[in-house]
matplotlib code that plots the C-alpha trace (Angstrom):
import matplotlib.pyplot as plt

x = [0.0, 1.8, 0.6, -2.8, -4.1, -6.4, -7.2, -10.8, -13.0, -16.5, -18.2, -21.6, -20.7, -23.3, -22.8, -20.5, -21.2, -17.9, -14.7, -11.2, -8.2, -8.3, -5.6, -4.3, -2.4, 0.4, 3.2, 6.3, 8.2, 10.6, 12.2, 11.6, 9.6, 8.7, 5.4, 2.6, -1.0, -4.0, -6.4, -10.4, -13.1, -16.4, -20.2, -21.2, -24.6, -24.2, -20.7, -19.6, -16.0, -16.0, -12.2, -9.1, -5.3, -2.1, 0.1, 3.6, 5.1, 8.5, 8.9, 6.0, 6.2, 6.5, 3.6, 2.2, -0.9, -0.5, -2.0, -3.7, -5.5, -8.4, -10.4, -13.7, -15.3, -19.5, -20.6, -24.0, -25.3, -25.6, -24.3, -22.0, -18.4, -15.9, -11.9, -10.0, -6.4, -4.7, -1.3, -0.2, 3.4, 4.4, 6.4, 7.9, 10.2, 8.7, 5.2, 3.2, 0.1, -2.7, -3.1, -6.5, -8.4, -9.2, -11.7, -15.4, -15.2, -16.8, -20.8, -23.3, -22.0, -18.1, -16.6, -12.9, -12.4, -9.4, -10.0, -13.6, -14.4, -15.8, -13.8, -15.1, -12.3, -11.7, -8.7, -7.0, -7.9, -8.9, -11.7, -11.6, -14.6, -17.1, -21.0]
y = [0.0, 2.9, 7.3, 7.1, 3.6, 1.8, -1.4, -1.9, -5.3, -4.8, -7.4, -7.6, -8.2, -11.0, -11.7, -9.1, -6.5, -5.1, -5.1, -5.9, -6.4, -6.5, -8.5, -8.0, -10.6, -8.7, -8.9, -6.8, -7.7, -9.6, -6.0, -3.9, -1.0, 2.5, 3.2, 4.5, 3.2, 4.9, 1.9, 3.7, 1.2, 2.5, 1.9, 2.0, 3.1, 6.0, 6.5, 6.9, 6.4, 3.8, 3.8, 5.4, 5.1, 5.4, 2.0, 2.1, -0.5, -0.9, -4.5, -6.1, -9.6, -11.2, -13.4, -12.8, -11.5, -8.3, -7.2, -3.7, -3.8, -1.6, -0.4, -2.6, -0.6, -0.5, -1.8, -3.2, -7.1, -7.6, -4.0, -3.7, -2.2, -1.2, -2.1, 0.7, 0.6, 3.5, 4.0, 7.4, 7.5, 4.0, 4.1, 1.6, -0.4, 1.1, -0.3, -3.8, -5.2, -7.0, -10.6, -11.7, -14.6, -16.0, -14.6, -15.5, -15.8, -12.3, -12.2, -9.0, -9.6, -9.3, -8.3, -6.2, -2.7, -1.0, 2.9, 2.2, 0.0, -3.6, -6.6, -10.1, -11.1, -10.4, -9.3, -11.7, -11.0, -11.6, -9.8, -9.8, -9.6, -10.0, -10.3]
z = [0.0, -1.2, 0.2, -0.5, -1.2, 0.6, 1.3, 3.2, 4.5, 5.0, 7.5, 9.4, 12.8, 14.4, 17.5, 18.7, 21.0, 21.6, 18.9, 20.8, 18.1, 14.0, 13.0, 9.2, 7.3, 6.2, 3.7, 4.5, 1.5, 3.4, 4.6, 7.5, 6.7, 8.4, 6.9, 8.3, 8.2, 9.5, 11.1, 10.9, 11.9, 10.2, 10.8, 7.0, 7.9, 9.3, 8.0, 11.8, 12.4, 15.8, 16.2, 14.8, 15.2, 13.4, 13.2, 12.3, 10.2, 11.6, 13.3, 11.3, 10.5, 6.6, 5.9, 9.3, 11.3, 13.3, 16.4, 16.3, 19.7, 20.7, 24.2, 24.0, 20.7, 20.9, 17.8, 17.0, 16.2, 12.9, 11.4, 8.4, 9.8, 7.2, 8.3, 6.4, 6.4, 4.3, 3.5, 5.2, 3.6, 2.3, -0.9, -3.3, -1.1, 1.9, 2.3, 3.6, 1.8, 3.2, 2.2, 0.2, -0.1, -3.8, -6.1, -6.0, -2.0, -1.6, -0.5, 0.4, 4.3, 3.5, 0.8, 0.1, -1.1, -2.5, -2.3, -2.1, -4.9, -4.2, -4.9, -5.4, -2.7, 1.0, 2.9, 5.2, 8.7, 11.9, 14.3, 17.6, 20.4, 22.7, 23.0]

ax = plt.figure().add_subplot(projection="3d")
ax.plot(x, y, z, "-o")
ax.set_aspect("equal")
plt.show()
């Protein structure tokens, strides 16, 4: 993800009533990298952002997932979220991706975004929380 680019997942959240971590599959590259992402969490509804915070790249993991912890988010059963993760600064040879899974795996409850657009994929992660 390169100043500007960015990658989103957009998830109905059943069964959760609080959010505690996202976890991104990330590809480094195989380098250590100083890059800047900005982490929003969204409630696509009402276009409410739930959660922000800046995570630095430096000391992330090649083919890995990585922690980005948060204080017991409110979200609502069943509501669509959008995960946006947006390059602040990365540059070629300076920036992470985001793993995806295979076309044709996206439905109307999850599906990826790059800068906005739908994908027929979603991003590698993991969500975190409790009812």
């Amino acid at each position: 993800m390169t100043k500007g680019v960015s990658f989103s997942q957009a998830v109905t959240l059943d069964g959760m009533s609080y959010l505690m971590s996202v976890e991104p599959f990330i590809g480094t590259y195989m380098r250590e990298n100083t890059s800047k992402i900005q982490c929003d969490i969204i409630d696509m509804p009402t276009n409410h952002i739930v959660f922000s915070t800046t995570v630095n790249t430096v000391g992330m993991k090649d083919n890995a997932f990585h922690t980005i912890d948060m204080p017991f988010v409110k979200v609502k059963k069943g509501a669509m979220y959008e995960f946006r993760f947006t390059s602040i600064d990365g540059t070629s040879g300076n920036a992470v991706t985001i793993y995806t899974t295979g076309k044709g795996k996206a439905t109307d409850a999850r599906y990826g975004m790059i800068n906005g657009e739908r994908q027929d994929f979603n991003f590698s992660m993991k969500i975190s929380g409790i009812t």
